[in-house]
C-alpha positions in Angstrom: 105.6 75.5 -0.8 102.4 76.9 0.5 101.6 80.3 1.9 99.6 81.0 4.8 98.5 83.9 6.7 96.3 84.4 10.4 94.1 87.4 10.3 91.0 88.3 11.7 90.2 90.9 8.8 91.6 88.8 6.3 94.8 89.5 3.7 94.0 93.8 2.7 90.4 94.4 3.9 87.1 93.9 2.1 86.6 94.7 -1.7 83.1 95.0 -3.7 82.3 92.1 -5.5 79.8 91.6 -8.5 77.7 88.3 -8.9 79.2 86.6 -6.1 76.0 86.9 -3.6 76.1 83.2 -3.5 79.2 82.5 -3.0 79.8 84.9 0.2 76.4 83.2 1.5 78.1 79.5 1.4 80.8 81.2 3.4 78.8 82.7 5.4 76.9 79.6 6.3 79.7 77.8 7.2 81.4 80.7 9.7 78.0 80.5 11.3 78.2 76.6 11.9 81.8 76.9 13.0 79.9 79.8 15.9 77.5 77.3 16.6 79.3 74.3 16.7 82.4 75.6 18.0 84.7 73.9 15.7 86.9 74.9 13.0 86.1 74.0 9.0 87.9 73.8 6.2 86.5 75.4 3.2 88.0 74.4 -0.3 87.6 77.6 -2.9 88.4 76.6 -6.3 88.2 78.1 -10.3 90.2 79.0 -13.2 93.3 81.0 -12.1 92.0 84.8 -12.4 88.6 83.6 -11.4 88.3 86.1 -8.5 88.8 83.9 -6.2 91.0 85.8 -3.5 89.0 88.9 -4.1 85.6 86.5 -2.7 88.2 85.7 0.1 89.1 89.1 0.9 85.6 90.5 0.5 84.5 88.0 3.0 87.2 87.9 5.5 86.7 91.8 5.6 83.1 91.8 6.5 83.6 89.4 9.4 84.4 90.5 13.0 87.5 91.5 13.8 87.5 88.7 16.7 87.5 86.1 13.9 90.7 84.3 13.1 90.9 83.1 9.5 93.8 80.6 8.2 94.2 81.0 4.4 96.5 78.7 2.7 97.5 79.2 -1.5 99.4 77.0 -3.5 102.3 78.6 -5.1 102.7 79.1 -8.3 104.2 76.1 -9.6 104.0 73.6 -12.8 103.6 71.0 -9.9 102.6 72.0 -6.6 102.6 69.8 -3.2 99.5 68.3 -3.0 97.4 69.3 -0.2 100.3 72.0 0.3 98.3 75.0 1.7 96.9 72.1 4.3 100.2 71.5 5.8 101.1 75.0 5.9 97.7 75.7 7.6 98.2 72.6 10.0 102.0 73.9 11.0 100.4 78.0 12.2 97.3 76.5 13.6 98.6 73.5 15.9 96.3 71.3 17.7 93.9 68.9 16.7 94.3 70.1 13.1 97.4 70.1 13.1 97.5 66.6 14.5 95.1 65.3 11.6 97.1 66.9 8.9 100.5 65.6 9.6 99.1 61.6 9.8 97.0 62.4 7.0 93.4 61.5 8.4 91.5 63.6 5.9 88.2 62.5 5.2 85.4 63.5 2.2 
């Protein structure tokens, strides 16, 4: 099963990051098309398990506003996890149109 959390600061504040300058920019881009636009995106962030990527995560969800809800879904440790897992979990707390898209499987490249 996946875990999921709602936060506007994201899961235990900000953290200082080396060589990741990029990386936060890409996120950064996209929060600023979801202001302009005014819809939601998904970003997919992906490595090598103890790549650093929830300390990106958390450095970036603690530099953003506190007014600024961010859904993070994990896959759990397992041999095999549910594909798409984190989605679903994400889908059930959010509701909506998302949710909606999720659950009949309407995902799109």
């Amino acid at each position: 099963m996946a875990r999921a959390a709602v936060t506007g600061r994201g899961p235990r504040g900000s953290e200082e990051l080396l060589e990741r300058a990029r990386e936060l920019s890409l996120l950064g881009d996209a929060l600023s098309s979801v202001e302009r636009e005014g819809r939601g995106q998904v970003v997919l962030v992906n490595g090598e398990a103890g790549g650093g990527k929830t300390a990106l995560l958390r450095s970036f969800c603690g530099a953003v506003a506190s007014s600024v809800h961010v859904l993070w879904g994990a896959c759990d440790p397992l041999f095999a996890p549910r594909p798409l897992g984190p989605l679903f979990t994400i889908g059930e707390v959010a509701r909506g149109e998302f949710h909606d898209l999720v659950k009949r499987g309407g995902f799109a490249a």
